[in-house]
KEBA-196928 format. One line per field, with one value per residue (C-alpha): x, y, z; residue in three letters. Coordinates in steps of 0.1 Angstrom, whole numbers, plus 5000, padded with zeros to 4 digits. Layout:
residues N
east <- (X | ...)
north <- (Y | ...)
up <- (Z | ...)
residuo <- (ALA | ...)
***
This chain:
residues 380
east <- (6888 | 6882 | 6904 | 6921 | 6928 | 6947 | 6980 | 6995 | 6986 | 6997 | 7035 | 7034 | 7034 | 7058 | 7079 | 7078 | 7082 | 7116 | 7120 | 7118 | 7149 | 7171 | 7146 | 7131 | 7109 | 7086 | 7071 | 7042 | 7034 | 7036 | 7015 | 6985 | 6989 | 6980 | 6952 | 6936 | 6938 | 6919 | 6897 | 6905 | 6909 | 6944 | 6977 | 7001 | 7034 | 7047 | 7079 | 7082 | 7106 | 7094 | 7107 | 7083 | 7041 | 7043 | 7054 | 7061 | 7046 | 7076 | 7050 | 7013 | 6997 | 6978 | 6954 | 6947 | 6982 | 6970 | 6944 | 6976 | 6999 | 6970 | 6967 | 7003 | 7006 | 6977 | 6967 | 6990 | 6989 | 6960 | 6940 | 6933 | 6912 | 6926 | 6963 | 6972 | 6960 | 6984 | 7013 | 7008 | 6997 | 7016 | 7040 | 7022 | 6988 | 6964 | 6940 | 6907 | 6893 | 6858 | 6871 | 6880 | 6845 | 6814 | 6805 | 6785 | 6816 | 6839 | 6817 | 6814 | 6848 | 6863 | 6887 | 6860 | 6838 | 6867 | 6891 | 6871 | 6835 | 6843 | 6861 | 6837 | 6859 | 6852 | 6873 | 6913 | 6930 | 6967 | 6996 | 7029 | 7052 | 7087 | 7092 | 7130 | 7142 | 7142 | 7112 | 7080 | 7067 | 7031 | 7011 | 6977 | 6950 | 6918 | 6884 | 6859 | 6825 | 6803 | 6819 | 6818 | 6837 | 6874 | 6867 | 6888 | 6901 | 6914 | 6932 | 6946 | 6963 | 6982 | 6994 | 7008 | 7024 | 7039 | 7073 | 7081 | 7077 | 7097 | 7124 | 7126 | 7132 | 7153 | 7178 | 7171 | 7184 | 7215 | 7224 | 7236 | 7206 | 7228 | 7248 | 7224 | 7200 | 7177 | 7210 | 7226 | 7253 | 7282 | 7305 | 7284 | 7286 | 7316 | 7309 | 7285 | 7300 | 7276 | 7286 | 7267 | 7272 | 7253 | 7246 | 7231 | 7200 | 7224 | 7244 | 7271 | 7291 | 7289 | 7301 | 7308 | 7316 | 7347 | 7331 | 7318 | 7357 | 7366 | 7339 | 7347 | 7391 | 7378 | 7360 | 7328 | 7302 | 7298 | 7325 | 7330 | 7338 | 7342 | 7328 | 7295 | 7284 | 7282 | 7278 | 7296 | 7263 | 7254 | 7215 | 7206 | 7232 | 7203 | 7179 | 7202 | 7202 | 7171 | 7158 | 7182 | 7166 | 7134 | 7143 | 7154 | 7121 | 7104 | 7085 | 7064 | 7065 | 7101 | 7102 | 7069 | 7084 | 7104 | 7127 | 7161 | 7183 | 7210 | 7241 | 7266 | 7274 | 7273 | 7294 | 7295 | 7282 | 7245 | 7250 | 7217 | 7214 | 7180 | 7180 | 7164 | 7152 | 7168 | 7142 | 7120 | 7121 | 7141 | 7163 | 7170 | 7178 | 7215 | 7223 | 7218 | 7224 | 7227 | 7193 | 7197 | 7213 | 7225 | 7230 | 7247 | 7239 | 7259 | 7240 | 7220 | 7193 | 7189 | 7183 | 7150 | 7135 | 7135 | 7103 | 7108 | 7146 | 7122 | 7099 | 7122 | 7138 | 7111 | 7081 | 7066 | 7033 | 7041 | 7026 | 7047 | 7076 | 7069 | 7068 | 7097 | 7120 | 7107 | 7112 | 7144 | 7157 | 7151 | 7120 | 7097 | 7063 | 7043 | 7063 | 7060 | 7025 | 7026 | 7045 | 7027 | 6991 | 6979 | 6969 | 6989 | 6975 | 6972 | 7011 | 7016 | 6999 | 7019 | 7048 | 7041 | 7038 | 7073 | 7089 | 7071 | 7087 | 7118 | 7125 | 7133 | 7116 | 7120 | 7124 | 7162 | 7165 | 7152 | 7172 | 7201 | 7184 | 7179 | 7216 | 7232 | 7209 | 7234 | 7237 | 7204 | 7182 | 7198 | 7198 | 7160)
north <- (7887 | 7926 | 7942 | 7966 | 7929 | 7917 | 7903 | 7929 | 7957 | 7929 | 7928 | 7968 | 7973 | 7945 | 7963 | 7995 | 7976 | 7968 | 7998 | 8016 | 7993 | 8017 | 8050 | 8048 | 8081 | 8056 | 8040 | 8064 | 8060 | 8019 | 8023 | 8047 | 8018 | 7991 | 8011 | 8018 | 7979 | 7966 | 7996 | 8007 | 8040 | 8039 | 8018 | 8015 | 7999 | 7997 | 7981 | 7978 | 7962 | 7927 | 7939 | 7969 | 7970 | 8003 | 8006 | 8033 | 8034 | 8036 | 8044 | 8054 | 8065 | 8103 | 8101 | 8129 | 8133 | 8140 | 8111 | 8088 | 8107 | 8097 | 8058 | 8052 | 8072 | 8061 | 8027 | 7997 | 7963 | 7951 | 7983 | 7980 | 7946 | 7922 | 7935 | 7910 | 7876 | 7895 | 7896 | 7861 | 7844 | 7832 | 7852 | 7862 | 7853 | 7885 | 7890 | 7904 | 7921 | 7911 | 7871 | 7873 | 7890 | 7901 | 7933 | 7939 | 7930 | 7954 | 7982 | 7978 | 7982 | 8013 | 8017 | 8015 | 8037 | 8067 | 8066 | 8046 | 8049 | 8094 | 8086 | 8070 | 8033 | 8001 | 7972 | 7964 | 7939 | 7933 | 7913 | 7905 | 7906 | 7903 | 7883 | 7884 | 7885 | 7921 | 7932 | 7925 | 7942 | 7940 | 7959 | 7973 | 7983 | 7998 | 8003 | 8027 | 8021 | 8025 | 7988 | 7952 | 7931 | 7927 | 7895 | 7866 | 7880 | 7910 | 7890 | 7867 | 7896 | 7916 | 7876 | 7878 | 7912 | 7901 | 7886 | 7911 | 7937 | 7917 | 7909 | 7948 | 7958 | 7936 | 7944 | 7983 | 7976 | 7966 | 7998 | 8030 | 8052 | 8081 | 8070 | 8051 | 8067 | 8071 | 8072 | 8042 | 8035 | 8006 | 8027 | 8036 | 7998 | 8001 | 8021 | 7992 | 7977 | 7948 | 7925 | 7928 | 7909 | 7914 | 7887 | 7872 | 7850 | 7821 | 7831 | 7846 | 7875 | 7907 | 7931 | 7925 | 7952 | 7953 | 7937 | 7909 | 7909 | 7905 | 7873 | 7858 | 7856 | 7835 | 7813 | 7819 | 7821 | 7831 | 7825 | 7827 | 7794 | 7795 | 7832 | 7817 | 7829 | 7799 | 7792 | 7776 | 7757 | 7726 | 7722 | 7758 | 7759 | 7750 | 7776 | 7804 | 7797 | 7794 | 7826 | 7846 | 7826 | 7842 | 7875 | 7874 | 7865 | 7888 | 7859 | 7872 | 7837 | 7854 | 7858 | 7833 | 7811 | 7828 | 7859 | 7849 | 7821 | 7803 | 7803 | 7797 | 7758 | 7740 | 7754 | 7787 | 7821 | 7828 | 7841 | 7853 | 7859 | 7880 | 7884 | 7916 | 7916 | 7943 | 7945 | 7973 | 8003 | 8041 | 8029 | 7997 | 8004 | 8021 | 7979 | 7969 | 7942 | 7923 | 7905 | 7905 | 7915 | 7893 | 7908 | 7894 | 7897 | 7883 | 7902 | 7878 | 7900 | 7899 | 7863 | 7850 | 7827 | 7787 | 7780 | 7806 | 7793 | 7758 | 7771 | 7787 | 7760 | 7733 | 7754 | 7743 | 7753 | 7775 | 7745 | 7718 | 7738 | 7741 | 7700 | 7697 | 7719 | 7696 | 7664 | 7678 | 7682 | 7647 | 7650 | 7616 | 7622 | 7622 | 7647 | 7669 | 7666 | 7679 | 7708 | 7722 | 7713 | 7687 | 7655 | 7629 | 7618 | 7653 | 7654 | 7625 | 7641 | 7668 | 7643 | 7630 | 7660 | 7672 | 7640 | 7640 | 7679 | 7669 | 7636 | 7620 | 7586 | 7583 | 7609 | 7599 | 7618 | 7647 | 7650 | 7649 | 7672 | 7699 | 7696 | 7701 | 7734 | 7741 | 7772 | 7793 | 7763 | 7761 | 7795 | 7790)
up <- (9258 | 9270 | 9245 | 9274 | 9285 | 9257 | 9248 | 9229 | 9260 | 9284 | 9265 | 9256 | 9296 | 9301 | 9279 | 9295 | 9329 | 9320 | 9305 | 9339 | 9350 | 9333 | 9336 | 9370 | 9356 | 9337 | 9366 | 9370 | 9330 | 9337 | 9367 | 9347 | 9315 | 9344 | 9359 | 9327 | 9318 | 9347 | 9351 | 9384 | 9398 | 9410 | 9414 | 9438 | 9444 | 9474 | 9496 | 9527 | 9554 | 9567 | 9602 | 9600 | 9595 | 9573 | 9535 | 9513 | 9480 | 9452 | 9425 | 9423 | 9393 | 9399 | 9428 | 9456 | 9473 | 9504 | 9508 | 9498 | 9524 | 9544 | 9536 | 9541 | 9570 | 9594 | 9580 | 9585 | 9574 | 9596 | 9588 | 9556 | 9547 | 9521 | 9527 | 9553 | 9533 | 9503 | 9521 | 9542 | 9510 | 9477 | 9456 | 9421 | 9435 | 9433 | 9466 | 9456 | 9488 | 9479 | 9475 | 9514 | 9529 | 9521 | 9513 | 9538 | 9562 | 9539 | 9543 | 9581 | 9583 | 9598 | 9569 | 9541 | 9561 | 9567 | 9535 | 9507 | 9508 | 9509 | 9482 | 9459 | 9459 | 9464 | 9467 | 9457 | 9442 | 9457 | 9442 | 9457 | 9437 | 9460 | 9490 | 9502 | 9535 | 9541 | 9524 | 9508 | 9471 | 9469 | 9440 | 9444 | 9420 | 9438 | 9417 | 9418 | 9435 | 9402 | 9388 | 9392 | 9414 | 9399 | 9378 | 9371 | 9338 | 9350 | 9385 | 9358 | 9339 | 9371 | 9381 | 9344 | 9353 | 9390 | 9383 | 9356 | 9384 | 9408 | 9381 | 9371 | 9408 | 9413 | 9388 | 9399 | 9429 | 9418 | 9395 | 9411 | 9398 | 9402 | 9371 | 9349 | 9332 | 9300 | 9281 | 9296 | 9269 | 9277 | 9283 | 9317 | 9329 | 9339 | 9365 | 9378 | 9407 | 9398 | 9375 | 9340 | 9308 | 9276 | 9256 | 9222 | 9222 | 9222 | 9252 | 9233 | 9253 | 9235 | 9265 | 9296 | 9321 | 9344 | 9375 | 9352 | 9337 | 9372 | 9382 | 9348 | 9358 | 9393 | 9372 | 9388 | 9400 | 9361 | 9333 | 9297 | 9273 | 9239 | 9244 | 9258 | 9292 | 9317 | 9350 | 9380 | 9389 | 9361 | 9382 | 9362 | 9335 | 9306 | 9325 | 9323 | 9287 | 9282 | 9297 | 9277 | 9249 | 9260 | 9267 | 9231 | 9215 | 9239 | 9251 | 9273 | 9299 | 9304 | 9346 | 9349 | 9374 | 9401 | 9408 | 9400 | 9391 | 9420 | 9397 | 9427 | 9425 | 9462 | 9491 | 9477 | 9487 | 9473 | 9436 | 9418 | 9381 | 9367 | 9334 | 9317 | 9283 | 9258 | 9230 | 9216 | 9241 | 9238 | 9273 | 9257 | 9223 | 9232 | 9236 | 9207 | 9190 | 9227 | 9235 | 9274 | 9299 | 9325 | 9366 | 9391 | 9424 | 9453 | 9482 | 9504 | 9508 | 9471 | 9471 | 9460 | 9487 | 9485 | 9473 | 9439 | 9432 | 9432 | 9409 | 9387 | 9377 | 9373 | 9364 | 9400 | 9411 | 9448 | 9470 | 9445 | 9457 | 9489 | 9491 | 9474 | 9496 | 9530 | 9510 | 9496 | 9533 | 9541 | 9557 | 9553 | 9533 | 9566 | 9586 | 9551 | 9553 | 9590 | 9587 | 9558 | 9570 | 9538 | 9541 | 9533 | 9496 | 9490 | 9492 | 9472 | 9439 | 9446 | 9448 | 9415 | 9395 | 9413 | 9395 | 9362 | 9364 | 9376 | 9357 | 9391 | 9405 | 9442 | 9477 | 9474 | 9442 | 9451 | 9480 | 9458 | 9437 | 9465 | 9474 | 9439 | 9436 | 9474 | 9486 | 9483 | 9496 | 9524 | 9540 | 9554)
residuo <- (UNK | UNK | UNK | UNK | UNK | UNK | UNK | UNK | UNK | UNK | UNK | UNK | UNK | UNK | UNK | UNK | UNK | UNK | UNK | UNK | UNK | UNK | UNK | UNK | UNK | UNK | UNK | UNK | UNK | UNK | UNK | UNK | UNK | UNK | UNK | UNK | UNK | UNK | UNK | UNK | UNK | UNK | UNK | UNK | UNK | UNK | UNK | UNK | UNK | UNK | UNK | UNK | UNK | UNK | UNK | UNK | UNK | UNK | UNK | UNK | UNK | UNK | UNK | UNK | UNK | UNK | UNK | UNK | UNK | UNK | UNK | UNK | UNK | UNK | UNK | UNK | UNK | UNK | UNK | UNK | UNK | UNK | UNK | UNK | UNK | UNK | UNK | UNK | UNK | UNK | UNK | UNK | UNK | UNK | UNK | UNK | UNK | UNK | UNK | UNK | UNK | UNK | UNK | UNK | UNK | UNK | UNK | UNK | UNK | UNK | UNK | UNK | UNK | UNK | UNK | UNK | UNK | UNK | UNK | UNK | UNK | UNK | UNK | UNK | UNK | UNK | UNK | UNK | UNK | UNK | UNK | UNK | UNK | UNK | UNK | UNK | UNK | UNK | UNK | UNK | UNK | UNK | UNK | UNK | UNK | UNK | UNK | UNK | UNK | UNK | UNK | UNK | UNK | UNK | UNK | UNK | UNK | UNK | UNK | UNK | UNK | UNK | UNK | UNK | UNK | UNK | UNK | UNK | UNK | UNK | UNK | UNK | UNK | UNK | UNK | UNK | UNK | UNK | UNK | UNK | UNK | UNK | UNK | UNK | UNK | UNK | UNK | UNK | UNK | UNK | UNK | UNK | UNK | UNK | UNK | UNK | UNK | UNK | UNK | UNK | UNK | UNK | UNK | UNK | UNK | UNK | UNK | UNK | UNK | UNK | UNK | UNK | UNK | UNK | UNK | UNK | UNK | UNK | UNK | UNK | UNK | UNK | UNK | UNK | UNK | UNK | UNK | UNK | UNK | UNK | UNK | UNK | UNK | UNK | UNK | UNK | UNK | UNK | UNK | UNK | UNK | UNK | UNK | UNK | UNK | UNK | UNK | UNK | UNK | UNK | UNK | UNK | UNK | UNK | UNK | UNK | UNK | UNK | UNK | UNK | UNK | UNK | UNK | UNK | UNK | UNK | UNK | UNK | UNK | UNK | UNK | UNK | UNK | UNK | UNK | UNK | UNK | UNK | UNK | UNK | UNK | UNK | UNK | UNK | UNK | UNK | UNK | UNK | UNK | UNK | UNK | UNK | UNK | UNK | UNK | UNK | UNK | UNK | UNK | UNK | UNK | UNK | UNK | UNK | UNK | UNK | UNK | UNK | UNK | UNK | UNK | UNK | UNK | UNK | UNK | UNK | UNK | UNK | UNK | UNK | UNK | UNK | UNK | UNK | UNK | UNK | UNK | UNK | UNK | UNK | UNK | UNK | UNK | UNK | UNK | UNK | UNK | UNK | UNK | UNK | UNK | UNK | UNK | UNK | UNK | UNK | UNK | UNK | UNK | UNK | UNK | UNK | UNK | UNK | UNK | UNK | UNK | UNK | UNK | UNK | UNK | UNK | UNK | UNK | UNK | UNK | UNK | UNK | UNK | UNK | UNK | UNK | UNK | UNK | UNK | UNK | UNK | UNK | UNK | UNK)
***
């Protein structure tokens, strides 16, 4: 393995991802650390609303200001070639421009020929990273024309990055920046109108801050027993649990499978938990000895879409999910097939891996399946 490739710079940057949760100043130093890893010359971050064909980039790491001004101001979505098949395509799946057209067809291209060939680049690599209702995350590393293609090694590594930059902002969108900073101490939760809890590797509530208080006397969607944090909804109780058993081994799989976790049990209003690892790190440290931090958001437009609660919770493979949520609704095998385009055998492998993952043995038990999960699989 490339040694700017390996595991150990893979979770240093992960650890400075989160880091930027709670000091939003970091994000130019994460996106330099990811630039120099795949060799590229630049990286981007950027949101942008899914009613609108524009973004904004959130983050770059240095580049010439004014040719940036430049590409988010005059090129949109179907401007710029490999962009669109990112942000049509799956979550945590990077989109080499060079994997969708030639060269020869890249460099006919009027975007190529006016921004990147007078710049000396050559092709990007884009990742999204957040798919909600509202927006879209996508992350973008562009190399310079004197390298290679972007190889399989270094695509594998920013897919390994994606949901740990979803899951960090995420939770940043639920803190009010304008209190929390590099010196977040406990005492400034409590000025969090979202709930937060801080917990041991086991579960174990160490702090919880007044709005959590608050969520915990309802008795949902999250509550305390025995001083363990639970939840209202028994479908992700052990999941919950076991992500803050990752986030407090630093495992680096921690956020591999989806954006967030449906805690709110059937016929309730959409409840997300993300869960942020408190480890090694100068923002983190003030938590100590919690192991994670557990945020609740109750927004709908904070609610990870279907397919990812899916995913999340079985370890499904995006098209695995994807069958899953159509059988889940009661949809026969060969009306699935038709509305997502496979053939009909080819949905029946993916059938049989969703029950080995799901310890279920026929379509009736997944239905029920899909209906204990309840609120946010049904919204779309």
């Amino acid at each position: 393995m490339v040694e700017r490739l390996s595991s150990e710079v893979l979770s240093s940057i992960i650890g400075d991802i989160y880091d930027c949760v709670l000091n939003p100043e970091g994000w130019a130093g994460v996106m330099i650390r990811i630039t120099e890893a795949v060799d590229a010359a630049y990286t981007t971050v950027a949101l942008a609303s899914t009613a609108g064909n524009h973004g904004r980039f959130a983050a770059q790491s240095p580049w010439d200001p004014v040719q940036m001004r430049v590409l988010q101001e005059d090129y949109d979505f179907d401007a710029i070639p490999g962009l669109k098949a990112a942000v049509v395509g799956d979550i945590d799946t990077p989109v080499a421009t060079l994997s969708h057209m030639s060269e020869a067809e890249l460099q006919q291209t009027p975007f190529f020929q006016n921004w990147a060939k007078p710049q000396g680049l050559r092709e990007a690599c884009i990742t999204k990273f957040v798919h909600t209702p509202d927006r879209i995350g996508l992350m973008g590393c562009t190399t310079r024309a004197d390298r290679g293609i972007i190889s399989a090694e270094e695509q594998r590594f920013l897919a390994l990055l994606s949901p740990h930059l979803r899951r960090a902002s995420l939770i940043g969108d639920l803190l009010d920046q304008a209190r929390v900073t590099a010196d977040l101490y406990r005492q400034a939760l409590d000025h969090l109108a979202v709930p937060v809890v801080l917990t041991g590797a086991n579960g174990a509530i160490l702090h919880a801050n007044g709005a959590a208080e608050r969520m915990f006397s309802l008795q949902g969607p999250i509550f305390s027993r025995n001083g363990l944090l639970q939840v209202q909804n028994s479908a992700v109780a052990r999941a919950l649990l076991d992500a803050i058993a990752s986030a407090a081994s630093a495992d680096a799989s921690l956020g591999s499978r989806g954006i967030g976790l449906p805690i709110s049990a059937p016929g309730q209003p959409p409840a997300v938990a993300y869960i942020l690892p408190l480890t090694e790190g100068t923002a983190r440290a003030a938590f100590r000895p919690a192991c994670a931090a557990v945020f609740v958001s109750t927004t709908t437009s904070s609610s990870p879409l279907p397919e990812a609660v899916l995913a999340t919770l079985f370890d499904l493979t995006p098209a695995e999910a994807r069958v899953l949520l159509r059988i889940g609704s009661g949809l026969s095998a060969s009306k699935s097939a038709l509305a997502l385009g496979v053939g009909e055998n080819t949905l029946k492998t993916h059938l049989n891996r969703i029950f080995a993952k799901t310890g279920t043995r026929r379509q009736a038990d997944l239905v029920k399946l899909v209906s204990d999960i309840g609120t946010p699989l049904a919204a779309q």
